[in-house]
N, C-alpha and C positions, 0 to 999 in steps of 0.2 A: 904735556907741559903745563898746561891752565888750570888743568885739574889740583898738581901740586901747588902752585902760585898761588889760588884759591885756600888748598888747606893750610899749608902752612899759613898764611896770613892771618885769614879765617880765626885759626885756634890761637895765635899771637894775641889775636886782639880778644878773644874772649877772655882767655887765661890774663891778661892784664886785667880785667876789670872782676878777677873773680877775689873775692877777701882768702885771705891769707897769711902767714908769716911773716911774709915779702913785702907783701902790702900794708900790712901792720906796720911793720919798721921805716916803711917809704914814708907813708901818715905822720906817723909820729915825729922821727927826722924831720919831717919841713914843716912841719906845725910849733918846732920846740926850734931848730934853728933856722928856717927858711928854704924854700926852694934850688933858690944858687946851690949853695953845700951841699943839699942832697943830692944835684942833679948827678953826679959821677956813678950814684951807686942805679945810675938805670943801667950800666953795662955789666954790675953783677951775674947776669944771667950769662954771658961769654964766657966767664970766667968761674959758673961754678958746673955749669952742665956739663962741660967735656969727660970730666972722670963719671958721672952718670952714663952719659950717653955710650963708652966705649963699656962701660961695665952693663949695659943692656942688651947692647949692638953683638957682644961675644955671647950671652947667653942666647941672643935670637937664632943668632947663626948655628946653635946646638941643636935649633928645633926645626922639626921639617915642616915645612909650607902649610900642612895643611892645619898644625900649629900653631904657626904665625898668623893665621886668617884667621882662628876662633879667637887671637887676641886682640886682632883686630873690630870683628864684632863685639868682644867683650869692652873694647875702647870706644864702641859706638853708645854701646849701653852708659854704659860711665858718661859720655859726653851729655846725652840724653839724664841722667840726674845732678850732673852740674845746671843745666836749667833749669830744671826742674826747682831744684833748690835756689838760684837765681830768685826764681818768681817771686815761690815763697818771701823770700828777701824784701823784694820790691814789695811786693802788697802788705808785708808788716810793718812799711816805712823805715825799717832800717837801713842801712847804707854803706857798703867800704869806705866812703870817702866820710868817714864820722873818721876823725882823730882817734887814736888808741895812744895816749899821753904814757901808759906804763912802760911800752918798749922802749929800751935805751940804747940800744949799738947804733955806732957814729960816724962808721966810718963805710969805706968800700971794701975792705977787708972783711969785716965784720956783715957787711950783706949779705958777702960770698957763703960766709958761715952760716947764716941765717939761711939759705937754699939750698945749701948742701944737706942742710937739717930737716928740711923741707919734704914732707910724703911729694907734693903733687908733682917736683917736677920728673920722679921716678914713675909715678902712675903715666905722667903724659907720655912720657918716652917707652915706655914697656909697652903700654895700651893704643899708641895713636901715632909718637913720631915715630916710632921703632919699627912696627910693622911698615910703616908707611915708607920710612925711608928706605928700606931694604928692599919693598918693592920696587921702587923708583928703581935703586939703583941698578937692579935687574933688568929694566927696561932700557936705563943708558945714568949713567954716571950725570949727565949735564940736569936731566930732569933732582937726581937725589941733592946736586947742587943749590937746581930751585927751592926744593924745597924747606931745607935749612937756610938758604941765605931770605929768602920770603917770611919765616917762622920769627929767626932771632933780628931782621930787620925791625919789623912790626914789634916785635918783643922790646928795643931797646926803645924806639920810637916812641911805642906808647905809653913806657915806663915812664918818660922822661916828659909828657905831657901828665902822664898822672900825677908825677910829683909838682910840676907846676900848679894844680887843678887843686893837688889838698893843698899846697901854700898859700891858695887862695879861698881855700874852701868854705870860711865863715862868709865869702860874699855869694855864693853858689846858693838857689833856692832848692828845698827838699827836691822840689820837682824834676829837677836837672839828675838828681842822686838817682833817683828811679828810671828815669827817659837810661841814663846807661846801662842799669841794671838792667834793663827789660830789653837792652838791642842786644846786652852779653848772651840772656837768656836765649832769645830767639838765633843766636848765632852758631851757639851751641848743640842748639834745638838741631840745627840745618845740616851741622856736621854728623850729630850723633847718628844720623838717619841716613845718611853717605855712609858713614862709616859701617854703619852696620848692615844695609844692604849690599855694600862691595863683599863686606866678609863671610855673610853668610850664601849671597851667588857664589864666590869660591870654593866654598865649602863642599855645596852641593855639585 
């Protein structure tokens, strides 16, 4: 049970701090109208992942086990160059939480559309929640519970401190821009390395 509690949270909170589409639009939205009004679209992700996750969850189910475990080491890997590139990030002083003033959707509709659009959150779930939850479930239903209600808890949670974070982002010093980067980095670091020794002992 901790184990899932762990990853699901775990990968919530990295994939919020990681740049992207989502986070682009989140940026933009509350640097252009404020925090309040953006806050609604941190629930976007309830609302665009279910047609992903049921159009992954049917294709997993096509593959047998030992299948789903190299996709699971493959989603270790991946985790392991989302930090990877993290770093990079951090040490070139660049930042997610830099405003991207070009994106304009306004709405929470429009978020939805912006994740739906989205590669990562089909990567996450093919490579990481996918396997992962299918295992769970196999072990018992309440664990695969955990592990989504722990994922998209954190998921909406952090969205909605992020967007507070860029509304306030011109008083944030660089320093703070990087101290996140480098905890996403190293979080990601810690999964990718779970993830890929779960898959490849299975394997073998």
């Amino acid at each position: 049970m901790l184990p899932y509690l762990i990853l699901g949270g775990g990968f919530a909170f990295a994939a919020v701090l990681q740049p992207g589409p989502l986070q682009a639009f989140l940026l933009s939205r509350a640097a252009s109208a404020g925090w309040k009004r953006t806050l609604p679209a941190a629930l976007s992700p309830l609302l665009s992942d279910g047609p992903i996750a049921l159009l992954v969850l049917f294709a997993l189910g096509r593959i047998p086990p030992i299948g789903q475990q190299a996709l699971r080491a493959a989603g270790g890997l991946l985790l392991l160059y989302l930090a990877w590139t993290a770093t990079r990030q951090a040490r070139s002083g660049t930042s997610p939480l830099e405003p991207d003033r070009s994106s304009g959707p306004r709405t929470l509709l429009q978020a939805v559309m912006v994740n739906l659009l989205n590669p990562n959150p089909y990567l996450g779930w093919a490579l990481v929640l996918g396997p992962s939850a299918v295992s769970a479930w196999r072990e018992s239903p309440v664990h695969a519970a955990i592990l989504l209600t722990a994922f998209y808890g954190v998921m909406v949670v952090g969205l909605a401190v992020f967007i507070v974070l860029a509304g306030m982002v011109r008083l944030l010093p660089r320093r703070a821009h990087r101290a996140l980067v480098y905890a996403s980095a190293a979080i990601l670091a810690a999964l990718g390395i779970w993830q890929l020794v779960l898959g490849v002992r299975s394997i073998g």
